[in-house]
N, C-alpha and C positions, 0 to 999 in steps of 0.2 A: 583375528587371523584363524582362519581352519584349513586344517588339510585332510582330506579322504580319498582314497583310492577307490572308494565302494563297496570293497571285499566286506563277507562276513568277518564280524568278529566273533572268538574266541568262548564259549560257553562260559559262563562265571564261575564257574564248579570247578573248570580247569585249570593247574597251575601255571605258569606261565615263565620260561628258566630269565635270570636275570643277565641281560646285555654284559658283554664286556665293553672296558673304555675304548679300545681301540672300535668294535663294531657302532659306540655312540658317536665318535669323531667321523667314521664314513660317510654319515648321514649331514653332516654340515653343509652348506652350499657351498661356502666357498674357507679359503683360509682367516680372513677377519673372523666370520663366525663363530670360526674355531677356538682362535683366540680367545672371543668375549664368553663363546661358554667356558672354558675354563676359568676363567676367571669367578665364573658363579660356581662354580662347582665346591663349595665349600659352606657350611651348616649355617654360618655367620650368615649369609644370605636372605636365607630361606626358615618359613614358620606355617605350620600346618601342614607339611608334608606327609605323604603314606603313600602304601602300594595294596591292592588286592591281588587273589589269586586270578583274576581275570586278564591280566595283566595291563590297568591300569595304575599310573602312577600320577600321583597332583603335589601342588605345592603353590604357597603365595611368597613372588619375589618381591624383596625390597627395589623402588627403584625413584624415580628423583622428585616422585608427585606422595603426597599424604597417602593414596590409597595404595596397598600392594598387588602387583602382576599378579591376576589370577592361571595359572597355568595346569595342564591336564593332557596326557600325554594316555592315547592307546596302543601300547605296544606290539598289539598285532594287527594294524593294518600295516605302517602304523599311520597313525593321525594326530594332528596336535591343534591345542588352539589353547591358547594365549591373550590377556587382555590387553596386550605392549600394541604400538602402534606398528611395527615394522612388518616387509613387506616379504621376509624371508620366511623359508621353510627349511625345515625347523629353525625358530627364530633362537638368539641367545639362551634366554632363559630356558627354552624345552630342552637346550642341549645340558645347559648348566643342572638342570633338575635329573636329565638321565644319569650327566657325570656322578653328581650325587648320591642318587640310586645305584650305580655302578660302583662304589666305593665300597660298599657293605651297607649290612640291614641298620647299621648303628645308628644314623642318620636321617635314615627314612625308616618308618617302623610300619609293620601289617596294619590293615584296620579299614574299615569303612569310608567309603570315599566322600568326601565334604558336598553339604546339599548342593553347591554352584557347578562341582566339577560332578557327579553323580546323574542332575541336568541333563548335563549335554552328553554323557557317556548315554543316559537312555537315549535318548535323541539320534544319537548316531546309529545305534544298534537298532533304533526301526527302521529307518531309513534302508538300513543296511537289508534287513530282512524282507521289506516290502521291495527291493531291487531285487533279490534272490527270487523272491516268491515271482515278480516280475519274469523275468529271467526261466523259470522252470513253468510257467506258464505258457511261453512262446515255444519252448523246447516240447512238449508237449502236444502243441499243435491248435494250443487255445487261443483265441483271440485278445491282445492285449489290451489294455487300459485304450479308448478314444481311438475309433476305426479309422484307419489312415488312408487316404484321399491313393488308394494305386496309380490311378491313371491321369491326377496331378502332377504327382512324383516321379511317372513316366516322363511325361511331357519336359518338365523342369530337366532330366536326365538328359533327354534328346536335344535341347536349347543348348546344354552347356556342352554337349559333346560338338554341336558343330561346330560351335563359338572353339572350342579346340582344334577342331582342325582346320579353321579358319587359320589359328595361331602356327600350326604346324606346316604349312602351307606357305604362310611367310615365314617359319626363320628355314625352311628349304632355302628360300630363295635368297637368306641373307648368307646361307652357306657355299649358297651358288656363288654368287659376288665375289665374299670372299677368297672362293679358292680361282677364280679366275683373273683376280689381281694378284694373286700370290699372297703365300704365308709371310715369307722373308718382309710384307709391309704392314704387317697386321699391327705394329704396336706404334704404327705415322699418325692413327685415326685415335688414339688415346684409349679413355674409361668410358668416354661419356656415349658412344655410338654403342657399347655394349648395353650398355644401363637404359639406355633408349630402349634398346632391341629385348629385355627380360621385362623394362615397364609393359610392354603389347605380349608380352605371353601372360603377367599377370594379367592384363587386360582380357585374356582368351581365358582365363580362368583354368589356366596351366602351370599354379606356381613348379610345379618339377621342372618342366624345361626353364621356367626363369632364375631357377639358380644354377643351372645347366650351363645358362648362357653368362651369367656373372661367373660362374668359374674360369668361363673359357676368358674373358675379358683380364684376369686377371694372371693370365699365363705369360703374355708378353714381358712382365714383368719379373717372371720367376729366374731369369738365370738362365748362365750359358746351355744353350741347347733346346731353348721353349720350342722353337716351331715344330722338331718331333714330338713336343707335348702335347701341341695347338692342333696337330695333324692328327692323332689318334685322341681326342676329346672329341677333334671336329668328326672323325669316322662315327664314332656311340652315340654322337647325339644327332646324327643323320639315321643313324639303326634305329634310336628309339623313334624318330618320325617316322621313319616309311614303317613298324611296325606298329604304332597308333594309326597311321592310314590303311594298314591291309589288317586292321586286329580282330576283320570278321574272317579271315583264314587262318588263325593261329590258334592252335590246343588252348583246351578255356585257363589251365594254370598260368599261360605264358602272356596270354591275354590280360589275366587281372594282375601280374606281376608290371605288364606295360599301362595296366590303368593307372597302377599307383605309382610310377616314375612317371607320369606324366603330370601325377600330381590331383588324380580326383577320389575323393572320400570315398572310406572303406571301414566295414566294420567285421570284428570279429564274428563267424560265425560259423565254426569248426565246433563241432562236440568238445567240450572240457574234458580236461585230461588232469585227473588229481595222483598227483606224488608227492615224493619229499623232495622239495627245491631248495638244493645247495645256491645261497646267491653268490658269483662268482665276481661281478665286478659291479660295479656305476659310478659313469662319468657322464660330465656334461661337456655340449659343445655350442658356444654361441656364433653367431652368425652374425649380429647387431641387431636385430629386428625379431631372433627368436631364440630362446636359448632350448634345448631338448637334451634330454637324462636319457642315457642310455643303462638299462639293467638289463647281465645276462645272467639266467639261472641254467641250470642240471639237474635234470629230472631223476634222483637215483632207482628208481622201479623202472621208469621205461627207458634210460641211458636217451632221453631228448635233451635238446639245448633248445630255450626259448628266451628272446628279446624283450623286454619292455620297454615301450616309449613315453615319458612324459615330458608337457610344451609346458613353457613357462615363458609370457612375453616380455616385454622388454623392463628390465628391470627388476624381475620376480624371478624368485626359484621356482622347477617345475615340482609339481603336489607331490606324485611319488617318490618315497626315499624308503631304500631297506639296505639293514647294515649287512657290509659286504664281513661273510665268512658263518650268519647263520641258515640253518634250515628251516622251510615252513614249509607246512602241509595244507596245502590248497591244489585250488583248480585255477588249470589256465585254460584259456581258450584263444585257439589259432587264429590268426585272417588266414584269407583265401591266396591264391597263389602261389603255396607250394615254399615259404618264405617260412624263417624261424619268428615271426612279429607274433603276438601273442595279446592279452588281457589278461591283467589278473583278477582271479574272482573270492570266489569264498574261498574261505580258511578256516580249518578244520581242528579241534584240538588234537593234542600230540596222542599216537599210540601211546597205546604203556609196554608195548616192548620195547628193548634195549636199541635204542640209536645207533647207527651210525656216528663213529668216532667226528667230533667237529674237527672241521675242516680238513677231514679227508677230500682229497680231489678225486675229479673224475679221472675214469681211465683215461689215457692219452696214447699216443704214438710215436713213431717215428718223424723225422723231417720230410721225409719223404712220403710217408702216409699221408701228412697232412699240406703236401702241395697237390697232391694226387686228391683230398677231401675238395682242396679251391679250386681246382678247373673243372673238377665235377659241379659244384655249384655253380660255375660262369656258363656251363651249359644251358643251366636253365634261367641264368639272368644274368646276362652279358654285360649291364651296368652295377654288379655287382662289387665297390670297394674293397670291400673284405670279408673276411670267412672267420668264426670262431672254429680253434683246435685248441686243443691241450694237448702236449709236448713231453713226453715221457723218460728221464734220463736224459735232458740235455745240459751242458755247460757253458757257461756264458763267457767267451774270451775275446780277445781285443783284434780286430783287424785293422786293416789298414783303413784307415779314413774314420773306424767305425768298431762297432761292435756286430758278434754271432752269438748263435747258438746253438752248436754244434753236442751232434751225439756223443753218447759216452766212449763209442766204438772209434769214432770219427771216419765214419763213412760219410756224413754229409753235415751242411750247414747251413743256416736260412739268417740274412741279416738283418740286422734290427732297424725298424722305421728311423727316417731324423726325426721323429715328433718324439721317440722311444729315447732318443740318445741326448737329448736337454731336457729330460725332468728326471728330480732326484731317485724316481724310482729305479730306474740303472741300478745305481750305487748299491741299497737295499738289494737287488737280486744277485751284484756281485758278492755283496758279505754273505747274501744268505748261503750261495752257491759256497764260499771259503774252496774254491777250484776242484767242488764235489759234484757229481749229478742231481738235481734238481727237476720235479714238475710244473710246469708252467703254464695260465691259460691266456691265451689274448687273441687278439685278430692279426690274419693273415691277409698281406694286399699286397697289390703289385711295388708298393714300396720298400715292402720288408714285413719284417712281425713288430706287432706293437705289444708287448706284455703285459697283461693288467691283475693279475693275481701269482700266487709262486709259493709251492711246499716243499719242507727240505723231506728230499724220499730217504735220508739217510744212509750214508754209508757205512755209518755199523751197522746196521741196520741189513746188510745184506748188501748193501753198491746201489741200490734204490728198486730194489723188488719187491717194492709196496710197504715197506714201513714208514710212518710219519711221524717224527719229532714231533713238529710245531703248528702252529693251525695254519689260518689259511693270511698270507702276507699282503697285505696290497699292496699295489705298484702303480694306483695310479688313484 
């Protein structure tokens, strides 16, 4: 089992601060995981364990065969690999080996890393550095490794773009149909005519519009009032066609925003931009057929917010994991389109000036700053779900049906998603809140706000003019 993101790691010279338990829990895949590393999280376990200042940590776990799990854990990608058979990231044992280390030095002591885990730590760190060196060689303007075929890659480019609006072309027309039978019948013709109708956009080699069209297939179903849902789905995904069909009139940002909701590969290719990135949340969302990790960082030098995506198929967690609440100092770099989507790259050892307090939050706003941040965004990308804001001074109290989160002043109010109001993270933002002002960061969408991190700004502290108690909370 390995995981790598690719970034540089970490100069060996440098020290490396040690995880809290809560930041080694964020990284679990799921809650079983979480469980079984706890479970290992205790000495009796584990033999041969150490840490370097590199921030490498190993250890061999006990486990039901003669030989013991060799385990090896880089803390700043980070990356793990494991001799266990499972198919998670970070599996049991890496988590149980961080609990560990997270406990104090008692248990794991400094020292030299074991020749099996030492191995692979060089191993990774070429790899790592030949992808830099890679990397700053294109940037450059040199030609990379194995001259790439252009006007191959054209051709292949041109193929699949008709073959797209092949696709685009029919599900007009299956939108046509639809609204000329009426909404009010849309749910007589079942699952099976939608699933038909996204198997031929995957076939056009447009998975965006085929989960487009499985959404809309699954509206009929949602509860009183779908066909206003069904009517303004069926509006956007009529926008995103006739805007892949005229995408040679549209500004190039809004153009490569409608290539990639159409669903065709894109790579990062914006100048890296190196700060201190606060990681502010990661969650996953599966879909059945793909699960994707979403990580949002905070850039504290340039006040950017940047996404991370990682895919994990069916059955597997995706490779990227960083615990939500610390800072790293690397380089991102954008995709095109004008969109917060990002790569992470190299990482850099920590300044030796004094940090930034952890989990300080980013500056935030108002409610109304940050509905006026989302329609600015939906300007420039109309099938945009949601918006990250951070939320400054707000209170979270009960409404009717539901929950807010309303200012301190109580001039306005923004309600919280139903995806927000059944997971225990609620609960946790009402205690942290104790019916005080509060900072908050999560996404904003047409269904409400969904919360996914929350620091108490203190009320003795001032009423919450930037003092912070406690680090940073997760909520999801």
């Amino acid at each position: 089992m390995l995981l790598s993101h690719g970034g540089e790691p970490l100069p060996a010279t440098e020290t490396v601060a040690r995880w809290t338990v809560e930041q080694v829990l964020s990284l679990a895949p799921d809650d079983a995981s979480r469980k079984a590393g706890n479970k290992l999280a205790s000495a009796g376990h584990w033999s041969g364990t150490g840490f370097d200042g590199s921030g490498a940590v190993w250890g061999l776990c006990k486990g039901s065969g003669s030989k013991p799990y060799q385990t090896v854990v880089d803390t700043t990608g980070p990356a793990y690999k494991c001799s266990c058979p499972s198919r998670k990231f970070p599996c049991k044992h890496a988590l149980g080996l961080l609990l560990l280390r997270a406990s104090g030095d008692g248990p794991v002591q400094h020292g030299e890393p074991a020749d099996w885990a030492e191995q692979w730590l060089t191993t990774r760190r070429g790899r790592a550095e030949a992808k830099q060196a890679r990397q700053e060689a294109v940037a450059n303007g040199e030609p990379g490794p194995g001259p790439a075929d252009g006007a191959a890659a054209r051709k292949r480019a041109e193929r699949r773009a008709e073959r797209v609006t092949g696709g685009a072309l029919e599900l007009e027309q299956r939108l046509t149909d639809l609204l000329r039978g009426g909404l009010a019948t849309a749910d007589r013709a079942g699952y099976t005519l939608w699933e038909e109708t996204a198997a031929r956009m995957v076939d056009a080699q447009a998975p965006g519009l085929a989960g487009r069209v499985r959404e809309l297939g699954a509206i009929p179903g949602s509860g009183p009032g779908w066909p206003v849902r069904l009517l303004e789905e069926c509006g956007l995904l009529h926008l995103l066609d006739a805007a892949w069909l005229g995408r040679e009139r549209l500004p190039e940002p809004l153009a490569a925003t409608v290539r990639t909701r159409v669903g065709l590969p894109t790579s990062a290719e914006g100048p890296p931009v190196r700060d201190r990135w606060l990681v502010l949340a990661q969650y996953d969302t599966p879909d059945g057929r793909l699960t994707t990790r979403r990580i949002w960082l905070y850039g504290r030098e340039s006040g950017r917010t940047a996404l991370l995506l990682s895919f994990g198929a069916m059955g597997r967690a995706p490779e990227l994991a960083l615990p939500v609440g610390v800072t790293i100092d690397a380089e991102v770099t954008p995709y095109p389109g004008g969109g917060l989507r990002a790569d992470l790259g190299r990482q850099f050892a920590l300044p030796a000036t004094p940090a930034p307090v952890p989990g300080t939050p980013p500056p935030g706003g108002s409610t109304a700053a940050a509905l006026a941040a989302y329609g600015e965004a939906l300007r420039g990308d109309p099938w945009l779900d949601a918006w990250p804001v951070t939320l400054r001074d707000v209170i979270p109290v009960p409404s009717e049906g539901g929950w807010q989160l309303a200012d301190a002043e109580g001039r306005s109010a923004l309600p919280l998603s139903p995806a927000a109001l059944s997971r225990p993270g609620l609960w946790k933002l009402v205690a942290l809140s104790g019916g005080g002002p509060v900072t908050v960061f999560g996404e904003l969408g047409h269904r409400g706000f969904d919360p996914f991190a929350a620091w108490d700004t203190g009320a003795g502290l001032g009423g919450g003019s930037g003092g912070v108690t406690d680090g940073t909370v997760r909520l999801i």
